[in-house]
N, C-alpha and C positions, 0 to 999 in steps of 0.2 A: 765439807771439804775434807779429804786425804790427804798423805803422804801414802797410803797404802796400795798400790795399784793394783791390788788384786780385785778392791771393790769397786767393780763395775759399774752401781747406781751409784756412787759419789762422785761429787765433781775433784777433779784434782786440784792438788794446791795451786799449781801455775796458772791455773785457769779463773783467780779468782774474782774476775770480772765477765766472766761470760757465764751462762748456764748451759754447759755440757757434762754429761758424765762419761767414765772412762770408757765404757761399753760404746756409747756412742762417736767419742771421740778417734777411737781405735775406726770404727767402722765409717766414718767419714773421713781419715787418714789415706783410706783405702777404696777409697768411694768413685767414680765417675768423675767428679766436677773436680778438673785440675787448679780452677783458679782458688775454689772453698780450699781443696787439699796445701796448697800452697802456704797459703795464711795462718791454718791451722799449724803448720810445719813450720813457718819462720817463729810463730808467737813461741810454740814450745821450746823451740830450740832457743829463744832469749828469755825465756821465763824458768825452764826447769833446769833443774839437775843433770849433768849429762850423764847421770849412770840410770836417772829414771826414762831419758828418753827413748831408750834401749828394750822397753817393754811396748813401744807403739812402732816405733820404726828399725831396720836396717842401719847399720853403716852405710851399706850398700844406697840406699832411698836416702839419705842422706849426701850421701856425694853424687850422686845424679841431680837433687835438688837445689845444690849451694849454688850453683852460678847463677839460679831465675831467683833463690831468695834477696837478693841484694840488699838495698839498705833494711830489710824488714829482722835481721839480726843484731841491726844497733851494735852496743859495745860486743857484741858475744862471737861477731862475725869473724874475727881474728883467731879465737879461740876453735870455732870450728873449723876454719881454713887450716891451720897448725894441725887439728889433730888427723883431718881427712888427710894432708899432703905427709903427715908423717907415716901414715897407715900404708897408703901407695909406695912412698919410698920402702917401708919394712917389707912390701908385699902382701899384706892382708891385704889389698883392695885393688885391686887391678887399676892400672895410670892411666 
C-alpha cells in the first residue's frame, strides 16, 4: 500500500480492503460500468484524502456524481456537498 499515487502497481492507502492498484483503479473510474464506477467513487471519496482524490477524478466527475452516491459517502457526505456548492457559488463549477 501507498500514499504515493504516482505508483501505479501499488494499491492505495484508502483501498485497504480491496485488491486494486492505482493504475487500475484510475482505469475502472473511467471504465463503461457505471454502477463498478460508482462504488469505486463513493468508497474513495469516504476513505481518502480530498487533495488525493484529485489524481483519479474531476471536481467536475465529482459534482456530476454526488446526487447517485447517496448514503455510500457516510460521514464525508456533508463535507463534499459543502465543498461542491461552495465551488458553484465561487464559479469554478458551473450550477
Amino acid at each position: 500500500m501507498t500514499t504515493d499515487m504516482s505508483q501505479g502497481e501499488r494499491r492505495p492507502y484508502f483501498f485497504w480492503d480491496e485488491d486494486v492498484s492505482i493504475d487500475e483503479l484510475r482505469s475502472r473510474l473511467h471504465g463503461g460500468d457505471s454502477a463498478e464506477r460508482l462504488r469505486l467513487l463513493g468508497k474513495m471519496l469516504r476513505e481518502a484524502r480530498d487533495i488525493d482524490v484529485w489524481h483519479f477524478v474531476t471536481p467536475e466527475d465529482v459534482a456530476r456524481a454526488l446526487p447517485e452516491l447517496g448514503r455510500r459517502l457516510g460521514k464525508r457526505r456533508p463535507f463534499w456537498e459543502f465543498l461542491i456548492q461552495g465551488w458553484r457559488e465561487d464559479g469554478i463549477l458551473a450550477a
